[in-house]
N, C-alpha and C positions, 0 to 999 in steps of 0.2 A: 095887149096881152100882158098877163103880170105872170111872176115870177116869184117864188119867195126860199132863197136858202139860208141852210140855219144848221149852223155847226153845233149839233144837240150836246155834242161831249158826253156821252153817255147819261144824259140826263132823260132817259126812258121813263122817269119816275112819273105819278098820277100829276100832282103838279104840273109839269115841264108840257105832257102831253096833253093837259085842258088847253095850257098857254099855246100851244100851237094847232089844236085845235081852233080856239079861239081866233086865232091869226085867220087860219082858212079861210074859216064864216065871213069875219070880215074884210078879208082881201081877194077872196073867192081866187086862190092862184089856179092858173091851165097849169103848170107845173111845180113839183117842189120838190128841192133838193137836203137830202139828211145828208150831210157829213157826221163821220165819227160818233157813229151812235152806240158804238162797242156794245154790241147784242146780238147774237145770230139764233140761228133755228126756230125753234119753237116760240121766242119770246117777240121776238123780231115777225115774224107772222104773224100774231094776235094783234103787235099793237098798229101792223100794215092795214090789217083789216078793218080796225079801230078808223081809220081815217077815211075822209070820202071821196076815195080815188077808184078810177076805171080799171088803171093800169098800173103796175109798176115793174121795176128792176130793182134785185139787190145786189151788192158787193158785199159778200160777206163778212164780218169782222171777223179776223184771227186772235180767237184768246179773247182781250180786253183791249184789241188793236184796231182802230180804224174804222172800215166801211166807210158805204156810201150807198144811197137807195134814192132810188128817182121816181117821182110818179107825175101820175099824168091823167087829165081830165082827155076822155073822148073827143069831146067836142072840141077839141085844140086841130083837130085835123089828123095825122098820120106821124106817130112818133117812132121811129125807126132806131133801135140801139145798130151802132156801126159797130163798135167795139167795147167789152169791159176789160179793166186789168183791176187788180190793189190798189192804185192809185186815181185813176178815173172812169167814169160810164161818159163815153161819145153819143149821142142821139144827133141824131139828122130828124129835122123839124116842118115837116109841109102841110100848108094851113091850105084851105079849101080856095080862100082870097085870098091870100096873102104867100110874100113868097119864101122858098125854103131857104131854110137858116138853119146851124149848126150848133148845139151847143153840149160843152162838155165839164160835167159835174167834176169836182178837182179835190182829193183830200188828199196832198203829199206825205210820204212818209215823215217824221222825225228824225230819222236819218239820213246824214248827208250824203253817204253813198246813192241809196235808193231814189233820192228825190231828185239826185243828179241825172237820174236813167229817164223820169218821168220828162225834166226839160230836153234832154236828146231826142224821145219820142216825140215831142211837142213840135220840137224843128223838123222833125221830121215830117209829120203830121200835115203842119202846117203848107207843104208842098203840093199837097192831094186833097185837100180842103177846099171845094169850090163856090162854098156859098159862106156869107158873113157868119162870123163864127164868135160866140161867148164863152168866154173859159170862167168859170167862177167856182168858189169852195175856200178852203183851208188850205192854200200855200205851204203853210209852216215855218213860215221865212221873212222877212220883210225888205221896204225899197231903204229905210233911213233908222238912224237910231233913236228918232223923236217917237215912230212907232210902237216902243216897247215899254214896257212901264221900266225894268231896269236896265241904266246903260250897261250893266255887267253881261246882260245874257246878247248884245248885241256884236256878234263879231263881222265886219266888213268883207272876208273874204267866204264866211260862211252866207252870203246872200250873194254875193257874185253872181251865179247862174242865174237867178232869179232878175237879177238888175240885166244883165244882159240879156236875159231873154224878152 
């Protein structure tokens, strides 16, 4: 099964979307994860339909903030959204052969507040979660200070939650 996500950053532009186009074709993903594509309504539909998916979910973006949109090829078997919030879509994943698996699309807030609630939910989560589970997206955070291009924007206690979770 492939997978392919891709923290667009708002780069909805013709360029960005040949290039992930492009990706599809030749990686033929059963699912694909947009984080942060900051586009909702109307623009955010044309370019869903643009792509060559069965299905999808959106998270909408607020303003010029975030989102997350997930899709998903039929033929993957049975994709079941458990939960959306602001910061992740939950899908429960059951292949015809193969067995069900969890996975949840992640774009945390930039704010430490907000992204604190997202790792409380997670632990929480995590308790009632009964099949192998993938969490993947845009964190907003990191594990070490080698991760950043500048040591300035690296502060140790602002990734805490993140290291400990």
């Amino acid at each position: 099964m492939s997978l392919l996500i891709w923290n667009i950053q708002s780069d909805a532009a013709k360029r960005s979307l040949r290039v992930l186009k492009d990706y599809c074709h030749q990686y033929k993903p059963l699912i694909l994860a947009l984080v942060e594509p900051k586009v909702s309504g109307p623009q955010a539909k044309s370019i869903s339909l643009g792509l060559d998916f069965n299905e999808w979910v959106q998270v909408e973006a607020i303003g010029l903030s975030g989102g997350i949109w997930v899709f998903w090829q039929s033929k993957l078997g049975t994709l079941t959204i458990a939960h959306t919030n602001l910061q992740f879509v939950h899908c429960v994943v059951t292949g015809a052969s193969s067995p069900t698996w969890e996975f949840i699309a992640v774009y945390t807030s930039p704010r430490e507040q907000y992204r604190n609630l997202f790792f409380s939910r997670m632990l929480e989560l995590r308790k009632w979660v009964a099949h192998p589970w993938l969490l993947a997206g845009d964190f907003n955070t990191f594990l070490d200070e080698d991760e950043t291009i500048s040591s300035e924007s690296y502060m140790s206690q602002r990734c805490q939650n993140f290291k400990d979770w």
